[in-house]
Each structure stands twice: as structure tokens, then as C-alpha cells.
N, C-alpha and C positions, 0 to 999 in steps of 0.2 A: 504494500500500500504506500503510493506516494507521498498521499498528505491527508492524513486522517482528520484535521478539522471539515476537511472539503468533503469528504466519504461521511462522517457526520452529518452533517447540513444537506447533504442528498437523502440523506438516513432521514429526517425531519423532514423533508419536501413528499417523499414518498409517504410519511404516514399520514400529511396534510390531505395530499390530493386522491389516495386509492382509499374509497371507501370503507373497503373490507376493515379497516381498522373500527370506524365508525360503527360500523356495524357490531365488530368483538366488543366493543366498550360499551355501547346501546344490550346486550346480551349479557354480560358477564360483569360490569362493574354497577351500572346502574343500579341492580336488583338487590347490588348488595348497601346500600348506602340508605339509612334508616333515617329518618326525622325529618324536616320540615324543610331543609336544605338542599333541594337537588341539584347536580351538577350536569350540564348537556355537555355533548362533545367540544362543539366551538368553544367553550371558553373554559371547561380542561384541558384541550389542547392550546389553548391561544398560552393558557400562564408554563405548562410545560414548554412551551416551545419558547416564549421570552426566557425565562429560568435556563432552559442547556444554552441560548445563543451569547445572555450571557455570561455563563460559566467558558464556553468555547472562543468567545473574543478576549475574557482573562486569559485567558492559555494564549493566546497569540500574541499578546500585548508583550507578557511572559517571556516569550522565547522567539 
């Protein structure tokens, strides 16, 4: 692998854009999350994806 922040960031565009994620997360995390709080895909996705880009721009700043 040449440059893993870049293999990263491809890693996050594919879980943006191929549903199938959406779909596992609508199926399997949803069901599990109890109270008055629910969380949709877009904006569990949106705070994990701020949160790794960044963690992955410190790493580049880094080195």
C-alpha cells in the first residue's frame, strides 16, 4: 500500500456512497439502541466520518 491515509479516505467514500452499509446499520445497529434517542444513518455517518478525517489529517500534519 502506497499511502494509507489515501486507501483510508477511499475506505470512507465507499461506505458513504454503497448503500449496502446503510442498509447493515438500518438492520443490525438500529434495533439495538433503546430510549428516546435514535440515531439515522446520515448523521452517524456524517460524525464518524468528521471524527476519522480528523484523526487522518493529524496523522499527516504529523509526518
Amino acid at each position: 500500500m502506497e499511502d494509507p491515509i489515501v486507501e483510508l479516505k477511499f475506505a470512507l467514500d465507499v461506505l458513504q456512497t454503497n448503500s449496502l452499509y446503510e442498509t447493515r446499520f438500518n438492520e443490525y445497529v438500529v434495533p439495538m439502541v433503546y430510549g428516546s434517542h435514535s440515531v439515522n444513518w446520515e448523521h452517524a455517518f456524517d460524525v464518524f466520518k468528521s471524527f476519522s478525517l480528523a484523526v487522518l489529517t493529524d496523522i499527516e500534519l504529523r509526518y
